[in-house]
C-alpha positions in Angstrom: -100.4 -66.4 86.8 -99.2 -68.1 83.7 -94.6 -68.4 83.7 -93.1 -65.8 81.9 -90.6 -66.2 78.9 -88.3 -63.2 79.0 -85.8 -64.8 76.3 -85.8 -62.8 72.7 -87.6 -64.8 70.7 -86.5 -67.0 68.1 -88.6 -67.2 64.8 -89.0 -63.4 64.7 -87.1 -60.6 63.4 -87.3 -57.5 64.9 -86.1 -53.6 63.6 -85.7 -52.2 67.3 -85.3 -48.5 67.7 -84.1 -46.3 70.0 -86.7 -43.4 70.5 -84.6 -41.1 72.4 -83.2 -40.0 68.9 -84.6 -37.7 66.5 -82.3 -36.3 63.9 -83.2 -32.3 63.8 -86.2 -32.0 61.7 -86.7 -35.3 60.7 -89.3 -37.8 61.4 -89.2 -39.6 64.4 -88.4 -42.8 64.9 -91.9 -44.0 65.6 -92.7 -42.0 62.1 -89.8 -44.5 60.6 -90.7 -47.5 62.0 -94.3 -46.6 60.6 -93.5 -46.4 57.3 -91.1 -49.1 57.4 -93.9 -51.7 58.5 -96.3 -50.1 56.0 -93.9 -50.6 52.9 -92.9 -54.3 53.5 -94.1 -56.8 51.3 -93.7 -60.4 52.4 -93.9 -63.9 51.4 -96.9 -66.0 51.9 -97.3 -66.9 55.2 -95.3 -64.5 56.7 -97.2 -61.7 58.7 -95.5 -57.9 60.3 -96.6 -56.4 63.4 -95.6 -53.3 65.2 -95.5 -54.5 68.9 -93.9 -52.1 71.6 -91.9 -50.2 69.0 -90.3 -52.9 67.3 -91.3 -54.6 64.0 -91.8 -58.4 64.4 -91.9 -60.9 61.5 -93.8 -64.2 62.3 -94.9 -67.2 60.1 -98.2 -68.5 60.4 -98.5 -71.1 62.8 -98.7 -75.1 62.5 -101.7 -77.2 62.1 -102.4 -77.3 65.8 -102.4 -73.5 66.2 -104.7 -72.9 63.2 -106.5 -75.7 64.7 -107.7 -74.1 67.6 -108.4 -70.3 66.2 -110.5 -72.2 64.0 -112.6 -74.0 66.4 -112.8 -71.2 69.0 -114.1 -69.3 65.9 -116.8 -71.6 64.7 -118.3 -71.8 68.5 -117.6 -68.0 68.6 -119.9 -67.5 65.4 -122.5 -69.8 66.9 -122.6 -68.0 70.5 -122.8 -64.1 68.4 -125.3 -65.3 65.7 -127.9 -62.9 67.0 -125.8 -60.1 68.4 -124.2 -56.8 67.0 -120.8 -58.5 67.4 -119.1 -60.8 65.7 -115.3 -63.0 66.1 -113.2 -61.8 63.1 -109.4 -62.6 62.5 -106.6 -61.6 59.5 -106.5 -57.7 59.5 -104.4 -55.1 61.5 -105.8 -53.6 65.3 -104.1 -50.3 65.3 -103.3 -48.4 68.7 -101.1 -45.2 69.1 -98.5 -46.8 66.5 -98.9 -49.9 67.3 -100.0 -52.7 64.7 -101.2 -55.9 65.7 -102.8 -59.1 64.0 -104.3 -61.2 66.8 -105.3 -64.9 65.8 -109.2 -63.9 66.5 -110.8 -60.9 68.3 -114.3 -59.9 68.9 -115.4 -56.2 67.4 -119.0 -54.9 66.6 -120.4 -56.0 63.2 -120.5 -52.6 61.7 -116.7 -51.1 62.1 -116.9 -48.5 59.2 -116.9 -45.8 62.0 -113.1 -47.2 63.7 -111.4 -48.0 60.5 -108.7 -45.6 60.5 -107.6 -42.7 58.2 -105.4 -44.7 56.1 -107.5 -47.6 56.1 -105.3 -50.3 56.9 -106.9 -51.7 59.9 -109.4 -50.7 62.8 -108.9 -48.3 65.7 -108.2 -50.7 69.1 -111.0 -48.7 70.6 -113.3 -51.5 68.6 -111.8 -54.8 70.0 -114.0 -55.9 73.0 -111.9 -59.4 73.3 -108.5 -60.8 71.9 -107.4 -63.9 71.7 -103.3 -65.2 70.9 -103.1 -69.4 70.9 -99.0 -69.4 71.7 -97.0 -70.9 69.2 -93.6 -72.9 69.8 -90.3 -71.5 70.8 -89.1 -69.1 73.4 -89.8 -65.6 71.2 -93.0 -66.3 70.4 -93.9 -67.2 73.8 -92.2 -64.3 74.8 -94.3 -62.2 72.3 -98.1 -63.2 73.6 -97.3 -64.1 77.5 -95.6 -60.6 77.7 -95.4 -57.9 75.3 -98.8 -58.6 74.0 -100.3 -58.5 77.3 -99.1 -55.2 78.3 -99.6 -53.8 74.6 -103.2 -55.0 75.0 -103.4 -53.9 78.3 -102.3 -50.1 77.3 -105.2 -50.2 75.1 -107.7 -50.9 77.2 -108.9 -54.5 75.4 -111.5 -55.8 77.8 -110.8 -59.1 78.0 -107.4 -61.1 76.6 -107.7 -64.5 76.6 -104.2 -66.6 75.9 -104.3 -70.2 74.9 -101.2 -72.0 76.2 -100.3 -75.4 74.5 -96.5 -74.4 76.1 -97.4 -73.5 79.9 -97.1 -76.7 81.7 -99.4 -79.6 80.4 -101.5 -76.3 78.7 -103.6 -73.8 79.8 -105.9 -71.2 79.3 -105.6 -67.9 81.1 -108.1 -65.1 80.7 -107.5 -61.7 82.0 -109.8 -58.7 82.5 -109.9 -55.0 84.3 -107.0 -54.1 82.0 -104.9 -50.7 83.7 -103.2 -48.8 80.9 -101.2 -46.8 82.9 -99.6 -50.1 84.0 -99.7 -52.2 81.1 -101.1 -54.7 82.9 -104.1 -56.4 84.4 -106.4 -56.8 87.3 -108.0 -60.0 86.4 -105.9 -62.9 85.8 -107.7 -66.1 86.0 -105.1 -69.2 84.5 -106.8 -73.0 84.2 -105.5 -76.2 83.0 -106.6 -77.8 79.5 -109.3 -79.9 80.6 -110.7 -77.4 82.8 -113.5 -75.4 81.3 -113.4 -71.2 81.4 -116.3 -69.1 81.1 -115.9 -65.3 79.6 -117.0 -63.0 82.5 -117.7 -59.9 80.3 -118.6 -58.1 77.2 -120.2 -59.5 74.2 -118.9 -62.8 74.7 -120.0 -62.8 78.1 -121.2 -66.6 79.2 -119.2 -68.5 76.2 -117.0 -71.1 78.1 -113.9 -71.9 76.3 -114.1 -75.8 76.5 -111.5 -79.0 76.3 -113.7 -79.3 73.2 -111.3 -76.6 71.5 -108.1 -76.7 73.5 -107.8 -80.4 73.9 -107.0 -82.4 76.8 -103.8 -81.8 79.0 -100.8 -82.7 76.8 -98.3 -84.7 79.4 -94.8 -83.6 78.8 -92.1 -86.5 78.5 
């Protein structure tokens, strides 16, 4: 299983709460932190996520990073052409107060029916596969190797694959047979750059995730 970073992390701010607290009548904290996130306007290239209760502020990430998402994408396209899904990235994946803007996920072509009420992003219910390419530095490491997994694992995402530039000389780890109730996963299956990784379910089922898009091993000096 990929190392764990359990450091804060380092290019994010967070607004933590504690939810134990509700003044009498009030809204609850979660209700806060919602409106809060909603409300925030932010500099280009700057994005806001509710993850685990907490808002997180990230910039985008580096060439490298976009470099990836955007090659993983174009196969993606290629593999889905003739399919009812299709590899979309840039919008919020709500779940249960949570709000989440993955580098790429797979959903069906026609979401009108799990947009939500308020229209500002689609119902997790619609995401068949995620995918988070790690960025540099400790918190955001922290973010996708560990709260992301177990937020995606309490909503029941099929398949979350995690492209690693920072575990050892890089890896890709794909994990399926999510369990809610633990916020965690069944199916972990962690290779080396290099070492080509096929998609075991859902739509994307049979699309190998090749050294093509993730590079070679990067040796660490």
């Amino acid at each position: 299983m990929t190392a764990l970073a359990h450091e804060r992390p380092e290019t994010m701010t967070e607004i933590r709460t504690e939810p134990q607290y509700r003044p009498e009548n009030g809204p609850s904290l979660d209700e806060v932190v919602w409106q809060a996130w909603e409300a925030m306007e932010l500099p280009e290239g700057y994005r806001a996520e509710i993850i685990e209760g907490a808002i997180e502020v990230s910039p985008t990430g580096r060439f490298s990073h976009g470099q990836i998402i955007n090659l993983l994408r174009d196969d993606l396209v290629v593999f889905l052409k003739d399919g009812d899904f299709a590899a979309r990235s840039d919008f919020n994946v709500i779940h249960k107060g949570s709000a989440w803007i993955p580098d790429l996920f797979i959903v069906p072509r026609d979401t009108e029916r799990y947009i939500t009420a308020d229209g500002v992003g689609i119902s997790a219910a619609a995401v068949r596969l995620v995918v988070e390419v790690v960025s540099p530095g400790k918190r955001n490491q922290d973010r996708d190797r560990v709260k992301k997994r177990r937020e995606y694992a309490r909503a029941a995402i099929p398949v979350y694959v995690l492209i690693d530039d920072y575990d050892d000389e890089g890896t890709v780890t794909v994990l399926t047979e999510p369990r809610p109730e633990k916020a965690d996963w069944v199916g972990v299956h962690r290779v080396p750059y290099g070492t080509e990784v096929t998609i075991p379910e859902g739509p994307a089922k049979g699309f190998v995730v090749t050294e093509a898009i993730t590079g070679p091993a990067r040796v660490r000096k």
